[in-house]
Backbone as a chain_set.jsonl record, in Angstrom:
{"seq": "XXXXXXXXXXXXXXXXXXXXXXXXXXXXXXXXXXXXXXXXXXXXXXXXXXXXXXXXXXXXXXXXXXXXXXXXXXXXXXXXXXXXXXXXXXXXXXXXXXXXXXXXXXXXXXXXXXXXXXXXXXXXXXXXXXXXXXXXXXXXXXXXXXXXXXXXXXXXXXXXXXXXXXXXXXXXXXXXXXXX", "coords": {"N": [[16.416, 38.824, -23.771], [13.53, 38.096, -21.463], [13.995, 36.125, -18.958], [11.034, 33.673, -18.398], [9.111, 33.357, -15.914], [8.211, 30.988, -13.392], [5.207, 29.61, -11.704], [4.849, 29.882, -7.999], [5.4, 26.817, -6.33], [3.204, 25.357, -3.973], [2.95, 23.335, -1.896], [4.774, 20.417, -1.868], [3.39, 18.045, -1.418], [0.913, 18.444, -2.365], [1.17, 19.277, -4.75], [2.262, 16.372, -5.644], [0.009, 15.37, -5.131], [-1.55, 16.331, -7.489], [0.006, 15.246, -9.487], [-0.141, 12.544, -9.539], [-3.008, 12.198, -9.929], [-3.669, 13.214, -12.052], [-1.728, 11.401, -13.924], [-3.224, 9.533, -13.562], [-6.04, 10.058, -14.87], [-4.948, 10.345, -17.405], [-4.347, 8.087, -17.759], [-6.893, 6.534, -18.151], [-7.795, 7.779, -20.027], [-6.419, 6.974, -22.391], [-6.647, 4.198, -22.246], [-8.932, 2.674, -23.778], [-7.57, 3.213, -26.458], [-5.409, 1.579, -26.141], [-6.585, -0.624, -26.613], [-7.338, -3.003, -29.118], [-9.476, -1.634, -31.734], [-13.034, -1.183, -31.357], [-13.085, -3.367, -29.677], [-14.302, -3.698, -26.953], [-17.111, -3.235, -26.489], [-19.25, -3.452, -24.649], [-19.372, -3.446, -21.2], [-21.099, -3.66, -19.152], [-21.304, -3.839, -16.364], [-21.511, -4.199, -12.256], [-20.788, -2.284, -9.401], [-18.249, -3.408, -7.287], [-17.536, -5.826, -8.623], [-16.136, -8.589, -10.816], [-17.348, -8.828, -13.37], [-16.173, -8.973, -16.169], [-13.972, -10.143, -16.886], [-12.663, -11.879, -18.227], [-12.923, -10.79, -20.69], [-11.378, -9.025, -20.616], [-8.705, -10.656, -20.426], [-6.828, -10.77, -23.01], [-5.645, -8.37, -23.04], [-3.306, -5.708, -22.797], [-0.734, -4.931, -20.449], [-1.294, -2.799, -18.928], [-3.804, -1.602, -20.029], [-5.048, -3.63, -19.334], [-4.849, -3.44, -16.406], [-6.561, -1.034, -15.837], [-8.898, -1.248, -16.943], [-9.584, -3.307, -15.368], [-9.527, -2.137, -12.463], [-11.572, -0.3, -13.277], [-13.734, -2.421, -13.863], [-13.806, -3.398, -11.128], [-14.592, -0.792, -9.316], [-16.924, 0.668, -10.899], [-19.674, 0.717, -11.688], [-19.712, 0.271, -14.823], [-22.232, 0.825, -16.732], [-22.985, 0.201, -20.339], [-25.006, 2.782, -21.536], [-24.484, 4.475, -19.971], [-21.452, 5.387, -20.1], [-19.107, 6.841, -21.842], [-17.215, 6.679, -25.216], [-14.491, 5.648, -26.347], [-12.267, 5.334, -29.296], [-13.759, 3.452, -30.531], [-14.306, 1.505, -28.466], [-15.857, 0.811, -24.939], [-15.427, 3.103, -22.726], [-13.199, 2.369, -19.517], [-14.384, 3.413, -17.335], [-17.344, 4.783, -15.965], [-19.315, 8.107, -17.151], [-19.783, 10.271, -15.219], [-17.66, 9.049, -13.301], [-15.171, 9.626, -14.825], [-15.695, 12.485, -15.413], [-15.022, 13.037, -12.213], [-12.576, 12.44, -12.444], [-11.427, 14.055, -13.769], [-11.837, 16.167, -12.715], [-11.307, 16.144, -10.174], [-7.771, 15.988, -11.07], [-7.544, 18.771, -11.883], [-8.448, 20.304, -9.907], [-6.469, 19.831, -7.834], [-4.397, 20.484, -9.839], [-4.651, 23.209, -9.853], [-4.596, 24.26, -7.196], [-2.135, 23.393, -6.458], [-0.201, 25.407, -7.662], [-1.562, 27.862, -7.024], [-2.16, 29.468, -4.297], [-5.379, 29.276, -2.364], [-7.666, 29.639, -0.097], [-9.962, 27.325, 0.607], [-13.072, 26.869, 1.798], [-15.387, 24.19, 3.813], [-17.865, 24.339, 3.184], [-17.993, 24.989, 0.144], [-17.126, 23.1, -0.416], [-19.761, 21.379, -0.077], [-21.561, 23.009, -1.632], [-20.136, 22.664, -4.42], [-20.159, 19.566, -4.612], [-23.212, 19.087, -4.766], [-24.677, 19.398, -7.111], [-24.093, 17.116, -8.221], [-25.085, 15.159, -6.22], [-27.653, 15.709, -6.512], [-28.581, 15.096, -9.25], [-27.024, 12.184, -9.188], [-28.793, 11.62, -7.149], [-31.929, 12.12, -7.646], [-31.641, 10.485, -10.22], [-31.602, 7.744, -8.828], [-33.907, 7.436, -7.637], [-35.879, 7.681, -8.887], [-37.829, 7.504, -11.995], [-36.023, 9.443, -13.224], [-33.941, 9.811, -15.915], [-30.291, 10.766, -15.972], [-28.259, 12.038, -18.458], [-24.732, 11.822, -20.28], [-23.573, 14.08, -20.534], [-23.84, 15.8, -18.144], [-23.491, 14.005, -16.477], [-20.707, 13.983, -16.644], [-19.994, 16.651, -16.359], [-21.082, 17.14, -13.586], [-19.543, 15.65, -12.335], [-16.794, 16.654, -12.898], [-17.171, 19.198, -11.515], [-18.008, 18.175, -8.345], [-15.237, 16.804, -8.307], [-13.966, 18.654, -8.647], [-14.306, 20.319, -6.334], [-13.58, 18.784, -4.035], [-10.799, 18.438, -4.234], [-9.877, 20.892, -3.956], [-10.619, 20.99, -1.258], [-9.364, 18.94, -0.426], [-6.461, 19.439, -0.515], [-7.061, 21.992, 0.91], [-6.837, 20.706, 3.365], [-4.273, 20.044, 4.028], [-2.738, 21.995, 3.593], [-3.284, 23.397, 6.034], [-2.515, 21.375, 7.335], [-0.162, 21.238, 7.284], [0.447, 23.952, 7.799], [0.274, 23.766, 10.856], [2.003, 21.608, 12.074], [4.09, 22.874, 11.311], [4.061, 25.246, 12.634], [3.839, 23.968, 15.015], [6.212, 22.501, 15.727], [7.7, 24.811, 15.515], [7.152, 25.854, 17.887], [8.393, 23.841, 19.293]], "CA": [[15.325, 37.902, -23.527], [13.608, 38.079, -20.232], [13.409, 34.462, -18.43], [10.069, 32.889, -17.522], [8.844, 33.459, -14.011], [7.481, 29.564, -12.838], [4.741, 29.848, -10.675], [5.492, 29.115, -6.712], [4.704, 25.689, -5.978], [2.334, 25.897, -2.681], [2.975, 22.458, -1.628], [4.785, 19.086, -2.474], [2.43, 16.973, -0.878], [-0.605, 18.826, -3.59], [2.107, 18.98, -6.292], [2.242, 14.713, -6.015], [-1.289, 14.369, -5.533], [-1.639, 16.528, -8.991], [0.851, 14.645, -10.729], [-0.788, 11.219, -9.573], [-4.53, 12.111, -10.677], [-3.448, 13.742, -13.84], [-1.425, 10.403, -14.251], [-4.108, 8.222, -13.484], [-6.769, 10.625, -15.693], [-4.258, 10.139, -18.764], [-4.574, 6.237, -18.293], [-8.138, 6.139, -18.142], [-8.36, 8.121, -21.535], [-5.69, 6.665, -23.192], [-6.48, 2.727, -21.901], [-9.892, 2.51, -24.751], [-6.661, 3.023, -27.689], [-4.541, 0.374, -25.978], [-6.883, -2.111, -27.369], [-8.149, -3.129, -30.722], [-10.948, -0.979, -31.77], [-14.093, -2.291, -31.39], [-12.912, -4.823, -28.804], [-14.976, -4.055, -25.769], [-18.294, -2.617, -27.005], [-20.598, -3.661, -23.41], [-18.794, -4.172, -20.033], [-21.769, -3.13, -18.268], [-21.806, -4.678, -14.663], [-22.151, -3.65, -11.203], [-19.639, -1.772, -8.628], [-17.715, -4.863, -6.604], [-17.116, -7.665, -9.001], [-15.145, -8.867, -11.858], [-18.123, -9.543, -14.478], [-15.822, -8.529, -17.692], [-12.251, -10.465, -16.682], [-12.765, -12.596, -19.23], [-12.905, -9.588, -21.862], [-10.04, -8.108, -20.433], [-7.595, -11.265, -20.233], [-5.468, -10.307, -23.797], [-5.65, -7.025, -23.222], [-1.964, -5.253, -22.384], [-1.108, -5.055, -18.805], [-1.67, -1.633, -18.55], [-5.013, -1.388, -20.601], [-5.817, -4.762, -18.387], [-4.954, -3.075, -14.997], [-6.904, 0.353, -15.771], [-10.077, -1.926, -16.922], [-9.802, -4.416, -14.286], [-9.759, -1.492, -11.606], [-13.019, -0.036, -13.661], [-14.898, -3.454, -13.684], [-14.317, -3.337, -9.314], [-14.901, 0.21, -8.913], [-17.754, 0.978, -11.155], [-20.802, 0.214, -12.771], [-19.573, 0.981, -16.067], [-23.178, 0.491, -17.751], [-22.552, 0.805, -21.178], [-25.283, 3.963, -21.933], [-23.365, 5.829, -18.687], [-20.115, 5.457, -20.698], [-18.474, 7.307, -23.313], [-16.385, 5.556, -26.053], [-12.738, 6.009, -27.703], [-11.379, 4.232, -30.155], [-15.012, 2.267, -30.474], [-14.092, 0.932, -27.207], [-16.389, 1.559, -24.259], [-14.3, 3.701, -21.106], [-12.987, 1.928, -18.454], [-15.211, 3.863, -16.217], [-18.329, 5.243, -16.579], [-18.892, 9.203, -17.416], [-19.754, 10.564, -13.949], [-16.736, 9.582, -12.78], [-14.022, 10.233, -15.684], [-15.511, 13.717, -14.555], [-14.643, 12.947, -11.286], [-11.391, 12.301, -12.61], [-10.833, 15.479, -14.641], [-11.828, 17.62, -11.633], [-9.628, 16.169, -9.244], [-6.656, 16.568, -11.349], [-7.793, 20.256, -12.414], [-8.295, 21.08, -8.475], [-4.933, 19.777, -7.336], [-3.269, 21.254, -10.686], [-4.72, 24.701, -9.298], [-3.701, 24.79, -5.799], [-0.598, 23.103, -6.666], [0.286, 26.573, -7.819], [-2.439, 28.715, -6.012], [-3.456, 29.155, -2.663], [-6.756, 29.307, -2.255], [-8.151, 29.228, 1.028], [-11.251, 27.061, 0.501], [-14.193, 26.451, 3.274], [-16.01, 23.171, 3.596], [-19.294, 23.951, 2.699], [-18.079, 24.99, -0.888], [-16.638, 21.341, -0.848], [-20.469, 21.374, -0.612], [-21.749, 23.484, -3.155], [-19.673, 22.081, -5.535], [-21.185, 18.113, -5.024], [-24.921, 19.546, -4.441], [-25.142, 19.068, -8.067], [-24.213, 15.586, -8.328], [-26.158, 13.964, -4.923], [-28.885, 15.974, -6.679], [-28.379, 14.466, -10.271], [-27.432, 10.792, -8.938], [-30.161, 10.857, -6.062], [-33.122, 11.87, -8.397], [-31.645, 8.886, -11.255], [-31.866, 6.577, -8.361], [-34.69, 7.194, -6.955], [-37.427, 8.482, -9.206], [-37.113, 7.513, -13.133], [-35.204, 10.511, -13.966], [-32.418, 9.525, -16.358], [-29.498, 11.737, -16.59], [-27.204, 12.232, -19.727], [-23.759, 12.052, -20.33], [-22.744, 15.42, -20.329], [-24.365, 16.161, -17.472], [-22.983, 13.037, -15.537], [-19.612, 14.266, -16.784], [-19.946, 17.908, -15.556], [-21.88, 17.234, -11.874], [-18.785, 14.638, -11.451], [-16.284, 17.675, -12.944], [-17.292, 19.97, -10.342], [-17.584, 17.644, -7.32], [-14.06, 17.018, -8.241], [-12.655, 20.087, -8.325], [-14.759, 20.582, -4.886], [-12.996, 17.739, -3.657], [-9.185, 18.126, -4.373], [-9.774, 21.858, -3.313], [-10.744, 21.14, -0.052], [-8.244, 18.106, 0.235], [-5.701, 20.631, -0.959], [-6.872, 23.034, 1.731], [-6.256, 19.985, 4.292], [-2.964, 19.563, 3.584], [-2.028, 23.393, 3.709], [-3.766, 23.348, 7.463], [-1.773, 20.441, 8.283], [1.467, 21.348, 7.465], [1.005, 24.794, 8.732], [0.152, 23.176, 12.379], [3.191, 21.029, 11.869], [5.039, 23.936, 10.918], [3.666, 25.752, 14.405], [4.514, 22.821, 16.256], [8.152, 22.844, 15.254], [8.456, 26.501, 16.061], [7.254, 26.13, 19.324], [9.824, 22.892, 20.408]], "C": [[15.032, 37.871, -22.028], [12.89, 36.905, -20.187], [11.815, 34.678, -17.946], [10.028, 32.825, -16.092], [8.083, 32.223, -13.824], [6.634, 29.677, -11.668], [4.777, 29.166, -9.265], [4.772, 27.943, -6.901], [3.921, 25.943, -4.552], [2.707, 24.532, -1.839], [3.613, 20.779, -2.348], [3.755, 18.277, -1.876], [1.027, 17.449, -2.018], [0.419, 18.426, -4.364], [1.658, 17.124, -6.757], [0.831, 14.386, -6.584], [-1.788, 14.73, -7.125], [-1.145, 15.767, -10.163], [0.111, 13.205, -10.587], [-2.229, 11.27, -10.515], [-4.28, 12.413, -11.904], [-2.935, 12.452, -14.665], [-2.406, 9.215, -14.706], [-5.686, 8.773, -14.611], [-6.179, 10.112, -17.119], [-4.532, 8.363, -19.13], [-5.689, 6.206, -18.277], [-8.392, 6.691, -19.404], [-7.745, 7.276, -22.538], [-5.831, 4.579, -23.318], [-7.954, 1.914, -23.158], [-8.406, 2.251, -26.053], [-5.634, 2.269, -27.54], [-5.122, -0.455, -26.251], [-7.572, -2.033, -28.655], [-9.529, -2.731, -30.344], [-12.056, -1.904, -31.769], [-14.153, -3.421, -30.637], [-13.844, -4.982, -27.657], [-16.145, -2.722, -25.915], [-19.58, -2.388, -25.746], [-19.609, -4.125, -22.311], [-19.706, -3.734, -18.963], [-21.734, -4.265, -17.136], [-22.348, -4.05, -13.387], [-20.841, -3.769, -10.024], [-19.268, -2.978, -7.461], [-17.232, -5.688, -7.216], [-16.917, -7.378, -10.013], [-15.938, -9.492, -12.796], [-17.167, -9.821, -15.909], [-14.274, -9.373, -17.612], [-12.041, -10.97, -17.686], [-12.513, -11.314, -20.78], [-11.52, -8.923, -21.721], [-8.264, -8.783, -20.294], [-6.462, -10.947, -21.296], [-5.574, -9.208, -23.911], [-3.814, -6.742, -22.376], [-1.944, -5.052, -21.231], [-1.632, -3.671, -18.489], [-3.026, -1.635, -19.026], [-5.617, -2.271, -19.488], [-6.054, -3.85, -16.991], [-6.319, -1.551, -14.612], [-8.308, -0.275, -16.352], [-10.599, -2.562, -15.94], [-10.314, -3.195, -13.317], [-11.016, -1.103, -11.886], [-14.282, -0.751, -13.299], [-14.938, -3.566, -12.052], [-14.704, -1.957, -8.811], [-16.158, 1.279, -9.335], [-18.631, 0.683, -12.079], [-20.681, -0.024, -14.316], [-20.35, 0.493, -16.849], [-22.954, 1.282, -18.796], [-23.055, 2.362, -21.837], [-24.54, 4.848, -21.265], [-22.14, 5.73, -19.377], [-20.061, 6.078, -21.873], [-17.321, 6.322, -23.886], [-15.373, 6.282, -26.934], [-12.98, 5.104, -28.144], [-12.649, 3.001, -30.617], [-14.597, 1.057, -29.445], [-15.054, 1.736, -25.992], [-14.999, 1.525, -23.114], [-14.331, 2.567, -20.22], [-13.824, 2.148, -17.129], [-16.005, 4.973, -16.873], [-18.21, 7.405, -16.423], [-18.755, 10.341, -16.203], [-18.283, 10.443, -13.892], [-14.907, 9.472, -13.709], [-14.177, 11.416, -15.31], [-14.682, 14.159, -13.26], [-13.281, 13.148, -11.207], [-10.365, 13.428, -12.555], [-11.044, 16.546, -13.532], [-10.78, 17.597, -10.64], [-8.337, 16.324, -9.84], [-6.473, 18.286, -11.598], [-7.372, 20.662, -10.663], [-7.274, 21.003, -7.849], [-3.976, 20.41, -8.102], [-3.46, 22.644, -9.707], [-4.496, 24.596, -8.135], [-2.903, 23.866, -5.365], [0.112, 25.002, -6.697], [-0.572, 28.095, -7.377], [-2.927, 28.62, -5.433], [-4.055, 29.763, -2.806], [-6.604, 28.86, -0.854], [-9.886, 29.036, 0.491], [-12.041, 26.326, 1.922], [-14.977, 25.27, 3.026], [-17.472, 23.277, 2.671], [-18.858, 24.717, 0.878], [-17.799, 23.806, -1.36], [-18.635, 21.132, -1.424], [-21.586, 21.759, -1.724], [-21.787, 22.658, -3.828], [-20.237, 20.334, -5.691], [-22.569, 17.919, -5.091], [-25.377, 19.078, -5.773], [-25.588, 17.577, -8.424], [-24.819, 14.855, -7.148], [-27.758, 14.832, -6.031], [-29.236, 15.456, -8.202], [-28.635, 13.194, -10.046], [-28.336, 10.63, -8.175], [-31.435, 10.781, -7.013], [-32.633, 10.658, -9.585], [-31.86, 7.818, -9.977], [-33.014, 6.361, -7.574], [-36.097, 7.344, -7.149], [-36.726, 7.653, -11.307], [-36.577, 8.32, -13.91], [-34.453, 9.754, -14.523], [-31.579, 10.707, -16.504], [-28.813, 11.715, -18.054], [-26.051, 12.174, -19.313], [-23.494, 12.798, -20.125], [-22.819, 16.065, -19.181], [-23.483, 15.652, -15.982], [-21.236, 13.713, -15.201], [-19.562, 15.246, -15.954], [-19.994, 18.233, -13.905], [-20.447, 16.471, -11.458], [-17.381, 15.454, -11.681], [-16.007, 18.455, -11.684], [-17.439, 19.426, -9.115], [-16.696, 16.927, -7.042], [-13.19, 17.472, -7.843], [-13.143, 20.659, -6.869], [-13.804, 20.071, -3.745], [-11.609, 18.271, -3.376], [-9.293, 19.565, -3.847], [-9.351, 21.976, -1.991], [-9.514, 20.04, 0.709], [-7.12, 19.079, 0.238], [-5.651, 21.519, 0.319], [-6.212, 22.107, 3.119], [-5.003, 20.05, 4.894], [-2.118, 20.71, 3.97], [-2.479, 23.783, 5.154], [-2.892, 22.931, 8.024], [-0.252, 20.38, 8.176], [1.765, 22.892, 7.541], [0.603, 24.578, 10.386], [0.917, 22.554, 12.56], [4.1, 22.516, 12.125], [5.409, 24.617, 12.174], [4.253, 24.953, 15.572], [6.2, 22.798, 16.707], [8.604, 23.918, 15.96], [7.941, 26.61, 17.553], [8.246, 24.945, 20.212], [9.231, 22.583, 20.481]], "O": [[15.97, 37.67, -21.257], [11.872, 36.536, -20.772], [11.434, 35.633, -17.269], [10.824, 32.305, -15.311], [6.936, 32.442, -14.213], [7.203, 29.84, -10.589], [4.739, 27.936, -9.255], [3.7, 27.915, -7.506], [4.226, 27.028, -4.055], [2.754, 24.9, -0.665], [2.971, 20.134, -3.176], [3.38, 17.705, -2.9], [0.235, 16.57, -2.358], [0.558, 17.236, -4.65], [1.03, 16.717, -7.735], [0.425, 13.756, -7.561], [-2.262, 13.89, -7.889], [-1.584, 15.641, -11.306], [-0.24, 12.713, -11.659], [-2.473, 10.589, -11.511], [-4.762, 11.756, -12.827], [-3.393, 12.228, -15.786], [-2.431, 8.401, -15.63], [-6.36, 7.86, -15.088], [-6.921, 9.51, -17.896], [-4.774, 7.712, -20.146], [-5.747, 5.028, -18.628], [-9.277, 6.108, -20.031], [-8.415, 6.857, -23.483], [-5.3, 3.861, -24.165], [-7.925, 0.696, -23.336], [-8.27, 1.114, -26.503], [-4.858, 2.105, -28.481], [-4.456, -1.49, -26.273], [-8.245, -1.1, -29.093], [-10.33, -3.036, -29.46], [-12.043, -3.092, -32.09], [-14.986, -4.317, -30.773], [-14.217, -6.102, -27.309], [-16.003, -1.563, -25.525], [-20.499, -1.57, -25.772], [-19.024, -5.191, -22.506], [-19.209, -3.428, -17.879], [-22.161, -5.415, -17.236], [-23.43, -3.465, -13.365], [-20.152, -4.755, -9.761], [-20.21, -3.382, -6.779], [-16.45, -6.456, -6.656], [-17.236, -6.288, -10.489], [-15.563, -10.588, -13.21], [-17.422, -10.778, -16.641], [-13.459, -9.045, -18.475], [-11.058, -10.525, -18.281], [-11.734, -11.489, -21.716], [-10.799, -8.429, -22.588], [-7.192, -8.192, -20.163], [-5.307, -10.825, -20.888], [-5.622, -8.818, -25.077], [-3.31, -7.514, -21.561], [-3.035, -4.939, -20.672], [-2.527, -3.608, -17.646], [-3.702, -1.694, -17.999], [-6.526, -1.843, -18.776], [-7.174, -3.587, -16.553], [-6.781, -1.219, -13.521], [-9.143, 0.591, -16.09], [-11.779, -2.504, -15.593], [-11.542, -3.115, -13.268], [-11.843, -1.373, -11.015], [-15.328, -0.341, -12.794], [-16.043, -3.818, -11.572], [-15.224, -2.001, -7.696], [-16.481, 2.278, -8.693], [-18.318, 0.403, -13.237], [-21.624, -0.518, -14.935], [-19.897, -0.232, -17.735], [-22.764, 2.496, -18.741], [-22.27, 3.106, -22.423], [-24.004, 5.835, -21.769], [-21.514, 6.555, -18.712], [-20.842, 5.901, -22.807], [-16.698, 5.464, -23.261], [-15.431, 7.125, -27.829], [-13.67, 4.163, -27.753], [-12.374, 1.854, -30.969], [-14.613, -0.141, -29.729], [-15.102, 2.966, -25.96], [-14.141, 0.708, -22.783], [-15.326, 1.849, -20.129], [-13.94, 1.383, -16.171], [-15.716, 5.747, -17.786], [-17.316, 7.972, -15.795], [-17.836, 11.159, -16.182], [-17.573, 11.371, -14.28], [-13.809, 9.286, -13.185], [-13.172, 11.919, -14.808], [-13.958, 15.147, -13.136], [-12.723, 13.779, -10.31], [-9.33, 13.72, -11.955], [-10.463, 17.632, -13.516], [-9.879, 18.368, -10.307], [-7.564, 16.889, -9.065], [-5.405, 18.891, -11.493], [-6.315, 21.16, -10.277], [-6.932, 21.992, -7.201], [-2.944, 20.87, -7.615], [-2.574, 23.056, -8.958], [-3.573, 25.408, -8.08], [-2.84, 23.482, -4.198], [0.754, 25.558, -5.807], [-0.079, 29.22, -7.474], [-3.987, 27.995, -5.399], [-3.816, 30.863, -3.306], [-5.794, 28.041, -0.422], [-10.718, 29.88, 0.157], [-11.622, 25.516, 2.749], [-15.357, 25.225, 1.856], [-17.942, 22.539, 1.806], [-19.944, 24.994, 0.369], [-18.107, 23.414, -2.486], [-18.968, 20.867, -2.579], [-22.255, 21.017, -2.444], [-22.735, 21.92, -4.098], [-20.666, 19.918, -6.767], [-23.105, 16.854, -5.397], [-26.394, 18.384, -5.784], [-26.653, 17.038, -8.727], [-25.017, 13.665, -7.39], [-28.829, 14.225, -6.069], [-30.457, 15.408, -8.351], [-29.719, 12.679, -10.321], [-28.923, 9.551, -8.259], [-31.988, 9.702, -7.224], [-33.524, 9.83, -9.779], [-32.469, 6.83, -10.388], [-33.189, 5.335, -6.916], [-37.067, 7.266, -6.395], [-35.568, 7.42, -11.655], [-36.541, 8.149, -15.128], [-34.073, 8.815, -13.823], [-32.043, 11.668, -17.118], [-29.42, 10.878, -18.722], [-25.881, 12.39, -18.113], [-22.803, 12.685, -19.113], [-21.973, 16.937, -18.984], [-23.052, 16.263, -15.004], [-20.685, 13.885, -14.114], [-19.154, 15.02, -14.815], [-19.384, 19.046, -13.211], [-20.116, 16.616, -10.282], [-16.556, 15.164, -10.814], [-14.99, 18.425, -10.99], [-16.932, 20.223, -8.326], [-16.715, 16.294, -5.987], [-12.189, 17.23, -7.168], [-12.387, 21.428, -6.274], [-13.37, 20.731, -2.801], [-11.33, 18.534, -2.206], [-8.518, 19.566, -2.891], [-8.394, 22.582, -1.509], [-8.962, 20.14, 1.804], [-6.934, 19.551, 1.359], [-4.573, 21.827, 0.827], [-5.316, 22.576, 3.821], [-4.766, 20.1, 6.101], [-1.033, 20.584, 4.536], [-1.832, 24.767, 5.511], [-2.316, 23.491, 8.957], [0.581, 19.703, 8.779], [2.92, 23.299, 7.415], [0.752, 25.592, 11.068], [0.989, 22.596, 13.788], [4.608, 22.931, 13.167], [6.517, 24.663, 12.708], [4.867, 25.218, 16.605], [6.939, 23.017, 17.667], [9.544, 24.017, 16.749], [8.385, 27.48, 18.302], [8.693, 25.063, 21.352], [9.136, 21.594, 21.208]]}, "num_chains": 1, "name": "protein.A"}
């Protein structure tokens, strides 16, 4: 039997941040089936304030904490949301994308370097300023899938380029060291 070759790690400092977002991705999917179906059907509000607390007081601490953070961090109008469990998301679909990219982009250069350049950071969000600017500024509406995807890819733009940060700054560290 020949062993499994594990691919190098490139970085603990990416490794964590992978394991955190992926963490915090898993509770945002999984926090709709921590409560009775059908329990929270509309938490639409507006990014800052605690409209829904009240909705979210017998909810489990975890389901509570991973809602609560939703109701201060984003709009979560109920059409912009997708729904488990006949529960609307904690956070709206944009940025569950958001979610899923940043864990994807830190999974991958957790275990592959990539040398990535800023302006693909831009690229990759061109979609979404050009998605959310025309919904906010013209009556375009977007879609779900759409919201999901643009917030996907200026994700994985994202954690790339943080990613590349990180591998900068601890080979200039590294340099530093070796020169005393």
């Amino acid at each position: 039997m020949v062993p499994m070759k594990l691919p190098h790690i490139t970085s603990r400092a990416v490794l964590l941040a992978f394991i955190v977002s992926t963490v915090w991705l898993v509770l945002v999917l999984t926090a709709p089936y921590l409560v009775s179906s059908g329990t929270l059907l509309d938490i639409s509000g507006r990014v800052g304030g605690h409209e829904n607390e009240d909705q979210f007081q017998d909810l489990s601490p975890v389901a509570h904490a991973v809602y609560w953070l939703g109701d201060a961090e984003c709009h979560q109008l109920s059409e912009r949301s997708y729904y488990l469990n006949d529960n609307q998301m904690p956070f709206c679909a944009r940025d569950l994308g958001l979610f899923a990219g940043i864990a994807a982009g830190f999974g991958f250069a957790a275990f592959y370097r990539s040398k990535v350049k800023p302006w693909i950071f831009l690229i990759a969000v061109l979609p979404l300023g050009i998605d959310g600017g025309a919904q906010a500024l013209t009556s375009y509406e977007s879609n779900n899938p759409l919201r999901l995807g643009t917030g996907i890819l200026a994700g994985l733009g994202l954690a790339l380029l943080l990613a590349e940060f990180v591998f900068i700054l601890s080979q200039d560290i590294s340099e530093a060291k070796a020169k005393g």
